[in-house]
C-alpha positions as CSV (number, residue, x, y, z in Angstrom):
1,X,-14.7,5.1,12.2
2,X,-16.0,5.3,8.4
3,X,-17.3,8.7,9.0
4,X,-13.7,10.4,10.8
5,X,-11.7,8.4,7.4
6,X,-13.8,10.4,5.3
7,X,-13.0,13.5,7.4
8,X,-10.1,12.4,7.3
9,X,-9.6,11.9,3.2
10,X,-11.4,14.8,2.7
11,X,-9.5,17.2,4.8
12,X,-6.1,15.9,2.7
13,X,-7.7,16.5,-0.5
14,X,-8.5,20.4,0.1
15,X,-5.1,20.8,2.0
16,X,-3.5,19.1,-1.3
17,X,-6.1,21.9,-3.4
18,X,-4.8,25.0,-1.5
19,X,-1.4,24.3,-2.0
20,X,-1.2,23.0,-5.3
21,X,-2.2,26.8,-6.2
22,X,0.3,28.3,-4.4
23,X,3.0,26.6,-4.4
24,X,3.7,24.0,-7.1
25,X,6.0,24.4,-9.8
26,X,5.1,21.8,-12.5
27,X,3.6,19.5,-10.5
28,X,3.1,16.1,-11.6
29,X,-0.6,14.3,-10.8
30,X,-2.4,11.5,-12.3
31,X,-2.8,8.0,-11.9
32,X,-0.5,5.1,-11.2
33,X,-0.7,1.4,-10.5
34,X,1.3,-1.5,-9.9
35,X,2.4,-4.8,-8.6
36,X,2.6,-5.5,-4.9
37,X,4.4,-8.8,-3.3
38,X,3.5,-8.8,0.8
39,X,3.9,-10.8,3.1
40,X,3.7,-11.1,7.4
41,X,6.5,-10.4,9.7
42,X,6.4,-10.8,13.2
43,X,10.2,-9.8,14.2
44,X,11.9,-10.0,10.5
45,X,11.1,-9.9,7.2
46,X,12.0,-12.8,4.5
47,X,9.9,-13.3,1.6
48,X,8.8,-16.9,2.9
49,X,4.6,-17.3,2.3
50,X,4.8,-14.3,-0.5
51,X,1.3,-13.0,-2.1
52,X,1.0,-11.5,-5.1
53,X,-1.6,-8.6,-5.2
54,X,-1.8,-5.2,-6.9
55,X,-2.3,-1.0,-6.0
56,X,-4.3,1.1,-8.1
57,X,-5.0,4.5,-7.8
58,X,-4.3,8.5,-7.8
59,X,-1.6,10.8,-7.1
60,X,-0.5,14.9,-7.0
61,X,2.1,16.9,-5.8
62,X,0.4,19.9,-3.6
63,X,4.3,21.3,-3.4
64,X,6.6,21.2,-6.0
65,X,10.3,22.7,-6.9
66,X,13.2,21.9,-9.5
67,X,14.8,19.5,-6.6
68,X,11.9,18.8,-3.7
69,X,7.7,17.8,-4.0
70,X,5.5,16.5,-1.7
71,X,3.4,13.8,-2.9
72,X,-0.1,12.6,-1.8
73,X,-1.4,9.4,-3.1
74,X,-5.1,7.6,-2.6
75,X,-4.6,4.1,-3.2
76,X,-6.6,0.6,-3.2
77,X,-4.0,-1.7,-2.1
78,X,-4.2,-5.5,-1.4
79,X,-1.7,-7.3,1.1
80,X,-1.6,-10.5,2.9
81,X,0.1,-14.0,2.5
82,X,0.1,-17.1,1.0
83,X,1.0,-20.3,2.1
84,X,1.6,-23.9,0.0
85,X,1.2,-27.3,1.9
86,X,3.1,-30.1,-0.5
87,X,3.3,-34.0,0.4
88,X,0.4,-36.3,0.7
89,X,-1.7,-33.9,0.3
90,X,-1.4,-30.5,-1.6
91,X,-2.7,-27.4,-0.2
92,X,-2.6,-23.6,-1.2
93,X,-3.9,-20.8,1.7
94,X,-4.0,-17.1,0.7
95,X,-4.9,-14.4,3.3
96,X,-6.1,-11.5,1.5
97,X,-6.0,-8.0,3.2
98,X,-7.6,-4.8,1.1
99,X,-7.0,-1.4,2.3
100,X,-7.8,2.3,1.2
101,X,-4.2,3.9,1.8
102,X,-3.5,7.3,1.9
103,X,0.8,7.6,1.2
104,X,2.4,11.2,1.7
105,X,5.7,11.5,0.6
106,X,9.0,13.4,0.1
107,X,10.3,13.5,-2.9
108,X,14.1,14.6,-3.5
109,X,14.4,15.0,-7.2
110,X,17.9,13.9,-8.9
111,X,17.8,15.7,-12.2
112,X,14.8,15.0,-14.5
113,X,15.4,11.4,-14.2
114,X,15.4,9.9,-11.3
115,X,13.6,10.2,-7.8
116,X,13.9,9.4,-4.3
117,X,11.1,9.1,-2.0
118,X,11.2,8.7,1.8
119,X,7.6,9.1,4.3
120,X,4.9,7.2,5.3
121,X,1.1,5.8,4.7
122,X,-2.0,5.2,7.0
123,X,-4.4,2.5,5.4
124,X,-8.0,1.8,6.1
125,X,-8.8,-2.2,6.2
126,X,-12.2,-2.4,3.4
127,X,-11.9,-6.2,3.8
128,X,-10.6,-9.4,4.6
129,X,-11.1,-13.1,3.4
130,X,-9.4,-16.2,3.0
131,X,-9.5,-18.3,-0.3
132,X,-8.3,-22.0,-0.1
133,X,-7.4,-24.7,-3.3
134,X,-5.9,-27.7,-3.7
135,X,-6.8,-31.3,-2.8
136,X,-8.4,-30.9,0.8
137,X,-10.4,-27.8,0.3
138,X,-11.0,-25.1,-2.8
139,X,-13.7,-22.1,-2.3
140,X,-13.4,-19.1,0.0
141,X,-14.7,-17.1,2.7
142,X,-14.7,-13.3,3.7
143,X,-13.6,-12.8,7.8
144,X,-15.5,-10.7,10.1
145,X,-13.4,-7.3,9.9
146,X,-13.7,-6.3,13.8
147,X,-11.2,-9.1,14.3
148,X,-8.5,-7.3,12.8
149,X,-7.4,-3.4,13.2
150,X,-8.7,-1.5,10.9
151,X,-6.0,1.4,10.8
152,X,-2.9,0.3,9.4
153,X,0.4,2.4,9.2
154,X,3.9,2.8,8.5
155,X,7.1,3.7,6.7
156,X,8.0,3.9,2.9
157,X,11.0,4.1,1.0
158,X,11.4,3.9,-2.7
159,X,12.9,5.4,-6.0
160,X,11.2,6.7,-9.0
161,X,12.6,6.7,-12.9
162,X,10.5,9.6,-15.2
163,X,10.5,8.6,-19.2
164,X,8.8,11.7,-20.0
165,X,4.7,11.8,-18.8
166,X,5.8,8.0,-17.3
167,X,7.3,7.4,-14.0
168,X,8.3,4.0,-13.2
169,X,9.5,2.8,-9.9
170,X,9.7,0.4,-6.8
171,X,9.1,0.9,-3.5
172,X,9.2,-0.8,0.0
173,X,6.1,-0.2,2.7
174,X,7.3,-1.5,6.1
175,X,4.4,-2.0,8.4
176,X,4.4,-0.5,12.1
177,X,0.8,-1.7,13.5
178,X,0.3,-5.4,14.5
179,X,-3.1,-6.4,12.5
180,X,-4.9,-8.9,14.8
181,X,-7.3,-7.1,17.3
182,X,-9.3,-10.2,19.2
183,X,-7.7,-13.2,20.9
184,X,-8.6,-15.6,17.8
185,X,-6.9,-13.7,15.4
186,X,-3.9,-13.5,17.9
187,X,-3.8,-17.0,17.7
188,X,-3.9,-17.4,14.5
189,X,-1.6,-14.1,13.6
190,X,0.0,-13.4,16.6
191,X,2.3,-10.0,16.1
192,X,2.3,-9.5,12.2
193,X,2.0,-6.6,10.7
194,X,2.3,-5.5,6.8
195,X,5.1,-5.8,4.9
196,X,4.5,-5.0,1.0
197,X,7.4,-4.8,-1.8
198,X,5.9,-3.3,-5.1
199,X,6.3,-1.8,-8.6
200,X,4.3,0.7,-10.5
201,X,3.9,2.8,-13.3
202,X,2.7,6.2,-13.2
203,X,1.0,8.7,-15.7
204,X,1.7,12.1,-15.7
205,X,-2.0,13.9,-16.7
206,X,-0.5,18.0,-15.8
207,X,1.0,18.8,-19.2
């Protein structure tokens, strides 16, 4: 599976090469990072059991005009939930989830300004652990991967403001694969797949 991600990763990358020098008009490429807040759904989303995390990495548009681009990202991206027991005892459980991600995207360009992007993202899972504190329990421990799936995938929808070289923005990710593989993680997990709000800010490096 490492070995066809790579494949994978690399095939994108000279794709994104080839194009970029024959099609792209200005294209913007750099580096961008940001703040994610994820959670679990099984059936709907809420923001109940919220985790704060983060997403860090590159990005380039292989195909770019005055109103359309398509943008490529690689991205290290961490998702999960966290949960708070309060009474007799107190109690805080976060479920961390890090994945390599590879977003492609539309982007439908509304002046210089503003941005709208629309398309989707396939993740790799790098790792998983659980990290416990509070009265009962405090410390961690990392989970044995092949429990959980280690492709991930799904939709994105977001909007982007340029200042300039800077392009800040938000965006939803909306999870299509369920993560648990084996029966324990079913019983812990059940259904849930990804679901990740977040902000960034980008840096413009093709002046």
């Amino acid at each position: 599976m490492k070995t066809n991600f790579k494949i994978i990763i690399g095939t994108i990358a000279v794709v994104a090469l080839s194009l970029s020098s024959a099609y792209a008009q200005n294209p913007r490429m750099g580096i961008k990072g940001g703040l994610n807040i994820s959670n679990l759904y099984v059936d709907d989303v809420n923001d109940e059991n919220s985790r704060i995390g983060f997403n860090a990495g590159f990005y380039g548009q292989p195909i770019s005009s005055d109103v359309f681009a398509l943008q490529t990202e690689l991205l290290y991206s961490t998702k999960g939930s966290e949960n708070e027991y309060d009474g007799f005892v107190d109690q805080n459980v976060k479920f961390n989830l890090n994945y390599l991600e590879v977003p492609v995207l539309a982007v439908f360009k509304l002046g210089n300004t503003a941005e709208l992007h629309a398309g989707g993202y396939g993740g790799y899972l790098l790792g998983a652990n659980v990290k416990y504190s509070g009265d009962l329990i405090s410390g961690g421990e990392d989970l044995d991967r092949d429990n959980f799936e280690t492709v991930d995938y799904g939709l994105i929808g977001g909007v982007g403001f340029n200042f300039g070289d800077v392009q800040i923005g938000a965006r939803y990710n909306y999870g299509l694969r369920q993560l648990a593989k084996t029966d324990n993680a079913k019983d812990i997990l059940g259904n849930s797949k990804n679901s990740v709000a977040n902000v960034y800010i980008a840096f413009n490096f093709n002046q």
